[in-house]
C-alpha positions in Angstrom: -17.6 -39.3 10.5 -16.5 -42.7 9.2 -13.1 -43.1 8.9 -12.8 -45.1 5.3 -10.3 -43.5 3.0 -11.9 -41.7 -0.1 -10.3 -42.1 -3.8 -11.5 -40.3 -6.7 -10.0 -41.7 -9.8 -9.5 -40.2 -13.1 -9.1 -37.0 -13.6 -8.5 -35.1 -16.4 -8.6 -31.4 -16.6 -7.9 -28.4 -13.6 -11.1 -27.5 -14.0 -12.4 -30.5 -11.6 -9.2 -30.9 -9.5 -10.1 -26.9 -8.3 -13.5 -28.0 -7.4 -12.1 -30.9 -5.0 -11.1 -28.0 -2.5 -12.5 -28.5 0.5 -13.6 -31.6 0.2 -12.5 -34.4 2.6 -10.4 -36.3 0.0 -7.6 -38.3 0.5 -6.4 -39.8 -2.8 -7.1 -38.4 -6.4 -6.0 -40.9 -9.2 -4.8 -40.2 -13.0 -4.5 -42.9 -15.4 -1.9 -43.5 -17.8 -2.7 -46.8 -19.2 -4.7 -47.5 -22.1 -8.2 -45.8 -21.5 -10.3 -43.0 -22.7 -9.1 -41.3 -19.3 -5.9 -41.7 -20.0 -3.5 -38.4 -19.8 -0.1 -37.7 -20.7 2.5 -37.1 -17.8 2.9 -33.2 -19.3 -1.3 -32.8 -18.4 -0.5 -34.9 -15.1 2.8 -32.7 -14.2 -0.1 -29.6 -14.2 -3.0 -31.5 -12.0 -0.5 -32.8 -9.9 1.0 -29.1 -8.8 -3.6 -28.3 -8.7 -3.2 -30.7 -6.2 -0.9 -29.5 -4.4 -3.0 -25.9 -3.8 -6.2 -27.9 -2.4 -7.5 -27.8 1.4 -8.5 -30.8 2.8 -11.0 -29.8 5.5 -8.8 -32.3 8.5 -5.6 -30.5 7.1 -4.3 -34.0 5.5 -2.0 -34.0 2.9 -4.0 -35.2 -0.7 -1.9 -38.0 -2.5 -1.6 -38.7 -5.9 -1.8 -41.7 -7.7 -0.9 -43.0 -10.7 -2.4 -45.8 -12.1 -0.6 -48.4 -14.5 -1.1 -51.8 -16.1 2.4 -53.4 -16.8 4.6 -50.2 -16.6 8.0 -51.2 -16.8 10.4 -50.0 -14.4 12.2 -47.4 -16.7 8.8 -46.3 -18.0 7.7 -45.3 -14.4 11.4 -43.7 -13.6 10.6 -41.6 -16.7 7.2 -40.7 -16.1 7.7 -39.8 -12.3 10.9 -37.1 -13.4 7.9 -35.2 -15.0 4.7 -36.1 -12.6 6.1 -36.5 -9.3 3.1 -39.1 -7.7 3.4 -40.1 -4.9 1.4 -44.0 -5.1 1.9 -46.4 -8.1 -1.0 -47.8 -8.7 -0.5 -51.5 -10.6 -2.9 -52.7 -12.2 -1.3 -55.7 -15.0 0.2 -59.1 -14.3 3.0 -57.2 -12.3 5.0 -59.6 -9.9 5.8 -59.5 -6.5 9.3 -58.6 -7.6 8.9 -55.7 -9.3 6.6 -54.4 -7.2 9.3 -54.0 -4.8 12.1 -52.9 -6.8 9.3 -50.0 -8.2 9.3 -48.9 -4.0 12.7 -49.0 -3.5 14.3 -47.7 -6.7 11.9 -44.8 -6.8 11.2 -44.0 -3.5 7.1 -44.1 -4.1 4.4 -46.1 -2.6 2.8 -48.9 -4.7 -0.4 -50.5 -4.5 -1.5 -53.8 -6.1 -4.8 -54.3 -7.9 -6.7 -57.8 -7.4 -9.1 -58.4 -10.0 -12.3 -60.5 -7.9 -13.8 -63.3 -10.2 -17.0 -64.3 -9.5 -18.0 -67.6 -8.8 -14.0 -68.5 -9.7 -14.5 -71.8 -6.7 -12.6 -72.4 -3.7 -12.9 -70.9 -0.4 -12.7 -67.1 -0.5 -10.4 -66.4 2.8 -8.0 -69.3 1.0 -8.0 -67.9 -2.5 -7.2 -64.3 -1.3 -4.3 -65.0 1.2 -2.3 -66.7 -1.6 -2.9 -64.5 -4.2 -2.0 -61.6 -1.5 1.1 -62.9 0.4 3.8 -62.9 -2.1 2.6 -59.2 -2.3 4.2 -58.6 1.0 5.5 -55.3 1.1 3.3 -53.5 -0.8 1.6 -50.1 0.8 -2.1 -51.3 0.0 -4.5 -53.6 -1.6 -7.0 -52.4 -3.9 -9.8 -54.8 -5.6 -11.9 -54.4 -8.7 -14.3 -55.9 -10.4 -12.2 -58.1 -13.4 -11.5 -56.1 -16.2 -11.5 -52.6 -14.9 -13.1 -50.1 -15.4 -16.7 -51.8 -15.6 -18.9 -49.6 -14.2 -20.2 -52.8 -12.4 -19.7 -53.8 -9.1 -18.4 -57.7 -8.1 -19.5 -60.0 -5.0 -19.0 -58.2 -1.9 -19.4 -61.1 0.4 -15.6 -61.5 -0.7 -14.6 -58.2 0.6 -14.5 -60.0 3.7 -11.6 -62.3 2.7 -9.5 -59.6 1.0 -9.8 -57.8 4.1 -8.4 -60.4 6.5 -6.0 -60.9 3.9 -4.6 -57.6 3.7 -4.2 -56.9 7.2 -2.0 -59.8 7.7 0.2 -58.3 5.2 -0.2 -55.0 7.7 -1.9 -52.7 4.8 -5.2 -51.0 3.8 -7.8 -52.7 1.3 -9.8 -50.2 -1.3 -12.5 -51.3 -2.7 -13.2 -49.9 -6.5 -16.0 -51.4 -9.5 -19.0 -50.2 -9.7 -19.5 -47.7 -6.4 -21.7 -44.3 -6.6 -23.6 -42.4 -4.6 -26.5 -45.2 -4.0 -24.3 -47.9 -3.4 -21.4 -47.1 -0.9 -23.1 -46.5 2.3 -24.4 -50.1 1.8 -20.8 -51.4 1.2 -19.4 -49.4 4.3 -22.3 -50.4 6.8 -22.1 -54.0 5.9 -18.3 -54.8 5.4 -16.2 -51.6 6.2 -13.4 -51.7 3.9 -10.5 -49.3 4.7 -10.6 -47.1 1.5 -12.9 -46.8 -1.5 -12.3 -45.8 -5.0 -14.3 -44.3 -7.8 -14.2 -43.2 -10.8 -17.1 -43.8 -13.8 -19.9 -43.8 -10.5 -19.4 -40.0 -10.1 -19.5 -39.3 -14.1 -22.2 -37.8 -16.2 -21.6 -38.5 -20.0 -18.4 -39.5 -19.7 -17.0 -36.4 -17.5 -16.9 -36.0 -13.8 -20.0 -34.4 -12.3 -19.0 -32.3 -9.1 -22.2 -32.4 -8.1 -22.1 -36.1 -8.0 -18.8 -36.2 -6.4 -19.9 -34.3 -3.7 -22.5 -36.5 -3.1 -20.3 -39.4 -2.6 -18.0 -38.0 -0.5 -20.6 -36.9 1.8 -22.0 -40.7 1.7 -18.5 -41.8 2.5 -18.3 -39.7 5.3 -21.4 -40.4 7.0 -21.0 -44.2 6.2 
């Protein structure tokens, strides 16, 4: 069984979380910035405490993430006395600095989004460890195609890079943008990122298809 760590992003009703029991999960994601999945931290309070009841078929415990584009402190502080998450997901122009006072002050994990340019110059390996290593101290490194939420995937000969990157600074890289079904055993043969996240690859008109997350997770965990 490969060992990568499996994200589903964006859910939005109980219906869906119920039909992730069983399934060898590890993180499931809501959104709270601007986006047609975003919820409110009222629904989230409810899916959160749905999560809670699930099996995970190793007997690991599913976390929840949250994720955010610019959230100020306060903002999070209020959100998480309703929606207890347990990962901050950042996904703005947050610095280094607030992404560990948002650890410390409220006792959660966070994780830093890279957006990956294509064909942005320089040498990969370079461009990642700088961008990365004032973000010492973060719990994990996640990368997306730029602009979020795409749908499309971005050069994953610079996985590589992000990778080496990441485990200087002693944490996990995700990979999100653009995964489904058809396309992530390709990404964990060739360049074996720690986690992966997706979202709009395991949607059918807009909704989550449980047939179609199955089907990843099982591709996930066969590599």
């Amino acid at each position: 069984m490969n060992s990568a760590r499996l994200k589903i992003c964006g859910l939005m009703d109980v219906e869906t979380v119920r039909q992730l029991n069983g399934l060898p999960i590890d993180e499931i994601g809501f959104v709270f910035a601007k986006s047609r999945r975003q919820i409110s931290p009222q629904l989230a309070a409810l899916l959160i405490d749905e999560v809670k009841q699930l099996v995970h078929p190793e007997g690991n415990v599913h976390r929840t993430v949250g994720v955010f584009v610019n959230a100020t402190l306060e903002d999070l502080r209020e959100l998480l006395a309703i929606a207890p998450l347990d990962v901050i997901q950042l996904h703005g122009d947050e610095p280094p600095e607030l992404c560990r006072e948002i650890k410390q002050s409220l006792q959660v994990q966070v994780w830093k989004v890279f957006s990956v340019q294509d064909g942005s110059g320089g040498r990969p390996e370079t461009k990642a460890a700088e961008l990365l290593e004032p973000y010492r101290g973060v719990d994990a490194v996640l990368i997306d195609t730029a602009g979020g939420g795409t749908g499309k995937t971005f050069d994953w000969t610079k996985v590589i890079a992000y990778q080496e990157a990441a485990h200087r600074l002693g944490v996990p890289l995700y990979v999100a943008g653009g995964l489904q079904p058809d396309n992530v055993s390709e990404l964990l043969k060739i360049y074996s990122p720690d986690g992966v996240d997706v979202s709009s690859g395991v949607e059918t008109n807009g909704k989550k298809d449980i047939a179609k997350i199955r089907e990843f997770v099982e591709r996930v965990k066969q590599g």
